[in-house]
PLY file of the C-alpha trace (Angstrom):
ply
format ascii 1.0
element vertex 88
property float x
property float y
property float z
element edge 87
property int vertex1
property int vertex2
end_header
-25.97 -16.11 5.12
-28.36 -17.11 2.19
-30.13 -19.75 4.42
-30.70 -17.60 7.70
-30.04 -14.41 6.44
-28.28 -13.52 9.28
-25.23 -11.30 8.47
-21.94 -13.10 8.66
-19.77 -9.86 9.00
-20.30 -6.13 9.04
-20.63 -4.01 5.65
-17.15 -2.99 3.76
-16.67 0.78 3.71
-17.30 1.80 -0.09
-14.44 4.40 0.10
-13.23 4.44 -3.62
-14.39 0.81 -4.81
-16.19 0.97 -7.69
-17.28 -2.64 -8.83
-16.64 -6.71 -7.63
-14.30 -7.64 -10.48
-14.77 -11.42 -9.71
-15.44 -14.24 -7.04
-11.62 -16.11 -7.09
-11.44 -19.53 -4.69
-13.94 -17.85 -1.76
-12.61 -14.16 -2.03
-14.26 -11.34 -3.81
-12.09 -9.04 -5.39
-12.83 -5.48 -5.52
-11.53 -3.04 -8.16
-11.16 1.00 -7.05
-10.15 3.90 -9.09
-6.64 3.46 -8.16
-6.20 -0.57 -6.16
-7.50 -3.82 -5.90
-8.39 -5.57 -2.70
-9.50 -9.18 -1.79
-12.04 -10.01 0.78
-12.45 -13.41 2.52
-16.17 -13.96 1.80
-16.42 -16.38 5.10
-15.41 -13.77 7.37
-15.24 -9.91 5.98
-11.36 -9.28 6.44
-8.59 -8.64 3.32
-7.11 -11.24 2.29
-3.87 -9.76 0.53
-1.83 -8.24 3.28
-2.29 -4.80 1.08
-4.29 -3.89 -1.45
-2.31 -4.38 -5.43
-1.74 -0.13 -6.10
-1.99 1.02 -9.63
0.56 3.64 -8.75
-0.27 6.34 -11.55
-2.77 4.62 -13.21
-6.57 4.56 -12.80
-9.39 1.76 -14.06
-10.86 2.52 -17.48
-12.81 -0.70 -17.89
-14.49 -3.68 -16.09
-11.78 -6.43 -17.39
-12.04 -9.76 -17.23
-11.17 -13.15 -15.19
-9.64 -16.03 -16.36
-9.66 -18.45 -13.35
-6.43 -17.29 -12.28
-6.06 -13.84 -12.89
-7.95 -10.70 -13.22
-6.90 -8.55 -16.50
-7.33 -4.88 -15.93
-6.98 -1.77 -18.43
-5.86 1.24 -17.10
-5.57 4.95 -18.13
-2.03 4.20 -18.98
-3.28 2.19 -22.30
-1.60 -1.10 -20.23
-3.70 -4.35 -19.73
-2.35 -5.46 -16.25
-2.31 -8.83 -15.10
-3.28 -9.38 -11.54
-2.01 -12.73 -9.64
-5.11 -13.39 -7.38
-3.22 -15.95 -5.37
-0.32 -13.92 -4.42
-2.28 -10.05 -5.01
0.21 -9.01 -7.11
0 1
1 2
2 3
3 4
4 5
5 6
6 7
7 8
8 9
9 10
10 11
11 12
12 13
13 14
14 15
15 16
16 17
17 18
18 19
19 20
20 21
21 22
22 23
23 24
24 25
25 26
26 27
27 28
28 29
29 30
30 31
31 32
32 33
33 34
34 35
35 36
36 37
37 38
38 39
39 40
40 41
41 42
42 43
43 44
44 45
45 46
46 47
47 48
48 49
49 50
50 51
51 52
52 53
53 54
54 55
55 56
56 57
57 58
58 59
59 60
60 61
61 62
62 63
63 64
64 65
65 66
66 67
67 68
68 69
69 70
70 71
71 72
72 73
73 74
74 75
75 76
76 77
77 78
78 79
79 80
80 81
81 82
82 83
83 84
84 85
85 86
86 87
């Protein structure tokens, strides 16, 4: 908490996360080598019911956000296009 600076929920594990893509309607979305995940910033838990998998592919840039959506390049030469609403 910014105020009190009491902590609101315990650390996230780093595990293969390598940057916070974007802050999308109170969730922070985390892009890995290989997935991206959604946090609930009020609380600390996912907010997708699993992380989006790049399958085959791996990051090979920061991207960008739109408002919407979070475009991604890959390894794979692709520019995916991730629904934040719906994590897909």
């Amino acid at each position: 908490d910014v105020i009190t600076g009491q902590r609101k929920w315990d650390p996230i594990k780093r595990e293969d996360y390598l940057f916070v893509g974007c802050v999308h309607r109170g969730k922070i979305i985390l892009i890995g080598k290989k997935n991206v995940r959604a946090v609930n910033l009020s609380d600390g838990k996912d907010t997708w019911s699993t992380p989006i998998d790049l399958e085959s592919e791996f990051v090979s840039g920061r991207g960008f956000y739109d408002g919407e959506h979070y475009y991604l390049p890959t390894t794979g030469r692709q520019l995916l296009k991730l629904d934040l609403e719906a994590g897909k």
